[in-house]
SEMI-351663 format. One record per residue: residue in three letters; x, y, z of N, C-alpha, C in turn. Coordinates in pm, whole numbers, plus 50000, padded with zeros to 5 digits. Example, Ala and Ser with C-alpha at 12.3 -4.5 7.8 and 13.67 -1.06 7.14 Angstrom:
! SEMI-351663
site marfi=ALA&n.px=51319&n.py=49431&n.pz=50780&ca.px=51230&ca.py=49550&ca.pz=50780&c.px=51320&c.py=49670&c.pz=50780
site marfi=SER&n.px=51285&n.py=49775&n.pz=50708&ca.px=51367&ca.py=49894&ca.pz=50714&c.px=51290&c.py=50003&c.pz=50787
This chain:
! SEMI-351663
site marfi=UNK&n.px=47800&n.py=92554&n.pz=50344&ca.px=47815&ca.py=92413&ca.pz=50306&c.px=47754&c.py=92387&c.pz=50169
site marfi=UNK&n.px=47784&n.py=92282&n.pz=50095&ca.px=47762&ca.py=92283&ca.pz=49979&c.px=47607&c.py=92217&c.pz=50004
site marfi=UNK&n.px=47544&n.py=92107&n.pz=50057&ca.px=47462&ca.py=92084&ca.pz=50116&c.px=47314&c.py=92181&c.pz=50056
site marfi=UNK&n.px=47365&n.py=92330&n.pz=50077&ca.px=47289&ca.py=92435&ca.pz=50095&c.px=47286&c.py=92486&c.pz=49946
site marfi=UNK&n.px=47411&n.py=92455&n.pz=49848&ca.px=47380&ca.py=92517&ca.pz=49746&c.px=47270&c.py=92492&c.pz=49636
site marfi=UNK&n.px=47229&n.py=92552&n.pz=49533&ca.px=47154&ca.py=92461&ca.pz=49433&c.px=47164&c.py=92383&c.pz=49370
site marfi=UNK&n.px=47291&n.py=92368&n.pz=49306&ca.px=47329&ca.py=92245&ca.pz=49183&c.px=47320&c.py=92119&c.pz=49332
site marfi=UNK&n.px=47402&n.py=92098&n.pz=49429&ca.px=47325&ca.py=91986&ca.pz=49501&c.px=47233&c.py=91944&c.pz=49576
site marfi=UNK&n.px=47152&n.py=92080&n.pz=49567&ca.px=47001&ca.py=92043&ca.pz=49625&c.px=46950&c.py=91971&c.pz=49493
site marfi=UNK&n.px=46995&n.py=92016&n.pz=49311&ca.px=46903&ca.py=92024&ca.pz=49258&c.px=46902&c.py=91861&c.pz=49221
site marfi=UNK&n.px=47061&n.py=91790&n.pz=49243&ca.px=47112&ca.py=91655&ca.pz=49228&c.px=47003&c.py=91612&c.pz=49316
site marfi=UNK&n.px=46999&n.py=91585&n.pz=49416&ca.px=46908&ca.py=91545&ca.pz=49536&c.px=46759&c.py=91535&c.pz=49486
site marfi=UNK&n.px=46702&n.py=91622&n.pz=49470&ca.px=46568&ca.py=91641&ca.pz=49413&c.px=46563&c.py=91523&c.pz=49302
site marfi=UNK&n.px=46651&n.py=91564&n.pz=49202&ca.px=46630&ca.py=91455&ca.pz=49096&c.px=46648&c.py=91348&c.pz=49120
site marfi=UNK&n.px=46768&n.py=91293&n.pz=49197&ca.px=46822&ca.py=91147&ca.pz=49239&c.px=46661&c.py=91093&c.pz=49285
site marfi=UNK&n.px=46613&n.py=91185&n.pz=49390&ca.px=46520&ca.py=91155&ca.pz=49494&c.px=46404&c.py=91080&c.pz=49325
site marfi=UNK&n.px=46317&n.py=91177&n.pz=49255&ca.px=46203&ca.py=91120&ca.pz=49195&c.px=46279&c.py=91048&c.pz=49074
site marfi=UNK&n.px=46408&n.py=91010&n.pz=49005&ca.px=46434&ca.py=90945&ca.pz=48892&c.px=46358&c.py=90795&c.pz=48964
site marfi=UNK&n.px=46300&n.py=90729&n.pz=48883&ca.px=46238&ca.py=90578&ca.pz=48867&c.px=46121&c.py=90617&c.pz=48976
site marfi=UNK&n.px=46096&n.py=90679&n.pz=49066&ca.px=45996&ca.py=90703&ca.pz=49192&c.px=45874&c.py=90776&c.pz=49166
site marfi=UNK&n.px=45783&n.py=90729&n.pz=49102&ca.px=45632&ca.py=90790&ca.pz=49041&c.px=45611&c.py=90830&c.pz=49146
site marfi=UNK&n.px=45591&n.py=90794&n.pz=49288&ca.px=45540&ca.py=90856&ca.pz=49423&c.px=45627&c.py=91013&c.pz=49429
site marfi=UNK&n.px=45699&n.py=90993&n.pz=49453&ca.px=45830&ca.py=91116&ca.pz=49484&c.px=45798&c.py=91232&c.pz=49391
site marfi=UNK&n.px=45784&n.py=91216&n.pz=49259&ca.px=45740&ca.py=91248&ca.pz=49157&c.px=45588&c.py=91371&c.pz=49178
site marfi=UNK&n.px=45486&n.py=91230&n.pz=49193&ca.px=45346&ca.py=91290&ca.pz=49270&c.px=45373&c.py=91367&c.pz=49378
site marfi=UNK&n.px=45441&n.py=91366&n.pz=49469&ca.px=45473&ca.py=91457&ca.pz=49594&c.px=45510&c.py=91555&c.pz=49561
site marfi=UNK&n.px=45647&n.py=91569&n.pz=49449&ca.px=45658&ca.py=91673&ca.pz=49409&c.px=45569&c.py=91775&c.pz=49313
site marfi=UNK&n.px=45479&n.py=91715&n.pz=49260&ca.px=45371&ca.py=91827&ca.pz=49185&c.px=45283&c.py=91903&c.pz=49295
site marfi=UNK&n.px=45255&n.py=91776&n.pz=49380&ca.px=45180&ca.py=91824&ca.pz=49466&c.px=45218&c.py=91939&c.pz=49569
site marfi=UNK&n.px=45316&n.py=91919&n.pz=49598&ca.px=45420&ca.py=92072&ca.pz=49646&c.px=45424&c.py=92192&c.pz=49602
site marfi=UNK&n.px=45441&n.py=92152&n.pz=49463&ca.px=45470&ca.py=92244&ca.pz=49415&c.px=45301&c.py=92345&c.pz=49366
site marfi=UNK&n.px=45219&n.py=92251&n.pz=49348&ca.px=45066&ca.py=92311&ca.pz=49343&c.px=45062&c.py=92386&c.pz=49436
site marfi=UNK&n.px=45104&n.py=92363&n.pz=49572&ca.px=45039&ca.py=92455&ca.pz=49696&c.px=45128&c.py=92538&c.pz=49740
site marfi=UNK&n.px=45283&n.py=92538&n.pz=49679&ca.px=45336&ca.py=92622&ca.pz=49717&c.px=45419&c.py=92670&c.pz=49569
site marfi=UNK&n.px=45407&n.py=92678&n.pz=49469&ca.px=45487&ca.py=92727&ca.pz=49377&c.px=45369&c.py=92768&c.pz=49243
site marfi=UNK&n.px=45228&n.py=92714&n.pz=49292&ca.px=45115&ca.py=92826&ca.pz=49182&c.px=45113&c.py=92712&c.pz=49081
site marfi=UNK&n.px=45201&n.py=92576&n.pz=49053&ca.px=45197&ca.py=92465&ca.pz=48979&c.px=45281&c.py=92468&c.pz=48882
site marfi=UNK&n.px=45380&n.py=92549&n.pz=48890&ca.px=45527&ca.py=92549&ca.pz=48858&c.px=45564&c.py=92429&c.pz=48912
site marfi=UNK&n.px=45633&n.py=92294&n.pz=48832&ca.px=45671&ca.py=92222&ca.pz=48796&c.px=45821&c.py=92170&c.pz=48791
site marfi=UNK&n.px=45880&n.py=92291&n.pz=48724&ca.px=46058&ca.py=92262&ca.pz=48668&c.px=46148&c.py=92212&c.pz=48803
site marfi=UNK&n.px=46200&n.py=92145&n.pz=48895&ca.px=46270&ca.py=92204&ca.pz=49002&c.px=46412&c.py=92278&c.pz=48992
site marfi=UNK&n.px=46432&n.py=92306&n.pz=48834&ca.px=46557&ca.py=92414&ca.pz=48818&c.px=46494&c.py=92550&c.pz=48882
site marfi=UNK&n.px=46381&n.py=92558&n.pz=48842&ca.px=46371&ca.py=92694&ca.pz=48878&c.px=46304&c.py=92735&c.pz=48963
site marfi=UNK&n.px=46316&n.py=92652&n.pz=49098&ca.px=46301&ca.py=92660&ca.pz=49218&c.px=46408&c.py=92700&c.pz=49311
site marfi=UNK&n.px=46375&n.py=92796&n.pz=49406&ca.px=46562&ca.py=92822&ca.pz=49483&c.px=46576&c.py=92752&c.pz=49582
site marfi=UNK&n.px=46647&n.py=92797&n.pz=49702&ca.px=46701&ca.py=92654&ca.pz=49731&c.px=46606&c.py=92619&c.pz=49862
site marfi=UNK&n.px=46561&n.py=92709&n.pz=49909&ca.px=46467&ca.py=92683&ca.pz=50050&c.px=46398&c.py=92613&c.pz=49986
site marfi=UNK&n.px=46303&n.py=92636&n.pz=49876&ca.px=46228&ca.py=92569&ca.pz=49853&c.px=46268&c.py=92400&c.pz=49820
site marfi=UNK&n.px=46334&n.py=92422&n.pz=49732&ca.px=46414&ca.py=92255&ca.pz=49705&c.px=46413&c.py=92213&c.pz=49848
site marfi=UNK&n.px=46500&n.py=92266&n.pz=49951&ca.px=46538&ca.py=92166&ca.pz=50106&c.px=46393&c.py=92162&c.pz=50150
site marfi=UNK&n.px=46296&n.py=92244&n.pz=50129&ca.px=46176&ca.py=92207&ca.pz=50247&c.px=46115&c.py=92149&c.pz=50182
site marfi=UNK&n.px=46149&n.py=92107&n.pz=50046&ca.px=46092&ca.py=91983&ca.pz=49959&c.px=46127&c.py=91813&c.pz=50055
site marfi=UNK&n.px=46271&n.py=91819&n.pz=50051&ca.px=46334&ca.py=91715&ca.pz=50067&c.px=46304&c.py=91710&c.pz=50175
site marfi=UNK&n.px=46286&n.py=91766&n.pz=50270&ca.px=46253&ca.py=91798&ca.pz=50435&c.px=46129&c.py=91726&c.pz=50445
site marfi=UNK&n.px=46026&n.py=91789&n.pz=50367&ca.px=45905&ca.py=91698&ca.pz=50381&c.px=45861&c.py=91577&c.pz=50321
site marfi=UNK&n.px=45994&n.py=91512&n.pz=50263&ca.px=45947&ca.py=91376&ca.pz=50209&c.px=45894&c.py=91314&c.pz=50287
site marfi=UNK&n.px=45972&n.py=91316&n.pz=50417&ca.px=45976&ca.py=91213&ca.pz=50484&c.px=45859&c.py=91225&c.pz=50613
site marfi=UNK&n.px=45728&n.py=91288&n.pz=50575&ca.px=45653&ca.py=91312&ca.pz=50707&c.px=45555&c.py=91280&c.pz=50567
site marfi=UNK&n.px=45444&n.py=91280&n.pz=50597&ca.px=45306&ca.py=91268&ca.pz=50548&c.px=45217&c.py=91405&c.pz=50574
site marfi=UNK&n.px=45309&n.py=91524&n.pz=50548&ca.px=45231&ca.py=91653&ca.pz=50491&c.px=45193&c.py=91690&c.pz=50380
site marfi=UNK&n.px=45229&n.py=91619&n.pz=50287&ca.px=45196&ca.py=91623&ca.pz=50154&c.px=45089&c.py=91568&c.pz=50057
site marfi=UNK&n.px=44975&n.py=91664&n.pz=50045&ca.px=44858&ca.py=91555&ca.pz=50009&c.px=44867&c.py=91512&c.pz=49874
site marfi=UNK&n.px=44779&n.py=91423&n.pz=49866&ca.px=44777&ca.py=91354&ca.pz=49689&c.px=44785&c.py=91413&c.pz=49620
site marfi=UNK&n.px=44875&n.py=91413&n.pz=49453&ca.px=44799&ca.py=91460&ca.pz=49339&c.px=44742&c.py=91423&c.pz=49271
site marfi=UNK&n.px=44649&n.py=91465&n.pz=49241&ca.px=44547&ca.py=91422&ca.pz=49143&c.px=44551&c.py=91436&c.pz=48994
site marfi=UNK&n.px=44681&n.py=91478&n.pz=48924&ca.px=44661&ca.py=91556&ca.pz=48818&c.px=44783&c.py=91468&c.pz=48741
site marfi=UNK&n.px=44773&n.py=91499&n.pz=48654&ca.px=44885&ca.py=91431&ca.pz=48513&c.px=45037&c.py=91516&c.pz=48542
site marfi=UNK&n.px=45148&n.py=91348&n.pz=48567&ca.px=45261&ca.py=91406&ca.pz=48564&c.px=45351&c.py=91496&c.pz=48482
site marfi=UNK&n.px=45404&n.py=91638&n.pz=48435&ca.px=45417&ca.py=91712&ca.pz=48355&c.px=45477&c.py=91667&c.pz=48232
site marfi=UNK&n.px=45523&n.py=91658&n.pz=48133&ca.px=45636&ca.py=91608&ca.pz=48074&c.px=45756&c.py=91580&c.pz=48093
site marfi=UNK&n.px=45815&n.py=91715&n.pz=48161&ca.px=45931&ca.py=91721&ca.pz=48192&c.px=45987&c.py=91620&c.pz=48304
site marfi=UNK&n.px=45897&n.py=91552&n.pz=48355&ca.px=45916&ca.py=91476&ca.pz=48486&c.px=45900&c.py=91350&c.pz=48441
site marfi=UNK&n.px=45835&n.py=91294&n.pz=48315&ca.px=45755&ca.py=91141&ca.pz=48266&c.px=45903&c.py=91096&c.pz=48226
site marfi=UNK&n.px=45896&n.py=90919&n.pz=48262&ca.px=46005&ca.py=90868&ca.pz=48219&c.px=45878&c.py=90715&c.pz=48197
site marfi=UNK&n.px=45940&n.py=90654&n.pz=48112&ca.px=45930&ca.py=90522&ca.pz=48081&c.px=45840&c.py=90450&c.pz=48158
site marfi=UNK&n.px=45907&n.py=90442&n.pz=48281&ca.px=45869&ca.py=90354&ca.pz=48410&c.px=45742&c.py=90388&c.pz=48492
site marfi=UNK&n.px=45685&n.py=90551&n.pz=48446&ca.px=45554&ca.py=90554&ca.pz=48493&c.px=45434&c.py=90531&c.pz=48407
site marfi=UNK&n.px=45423&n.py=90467&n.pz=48312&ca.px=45333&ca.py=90410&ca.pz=48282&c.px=45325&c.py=90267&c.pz=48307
């Protein structure tokens, strides 16, 4: 299913944090504990992307504490 591929996991991911500073923070924070603080979500594969999106929606994901990367800053989070 396409569902499963990357280009629309990678739509998803982005749709998910564009304007969403929280979503955003969740995602660094993910990626700190499971990707070493690799950042990009291009160059994440795809399990990782879905068990991203998988865990939006539960409260396993602890705070980040740290400055959103560049690649992720838009306008609306300051």
């Amino acid at each position: 299913l396409d569902v499963f591929q990357k280009g629309p996991l990678l739509k998803r991911v982005w749709d998910v944090m564009k304007g969403n500073y929280e979503a955003k923070c969740k995602w660094c924070s993910f990626c700190d504990i499971h990707a070493a603080g690799a950042y990009t979500p291009g160059t994440m594969d795809e399990a990782f992307l879905m068990t991203f999106l998988d865990s939006l929606s539960g409260d396993g994901i602890p705070p980040f504490n740290g400055t959103l990367p560049r690649e992720l800053q838009e306008p609306s989070d300051y």
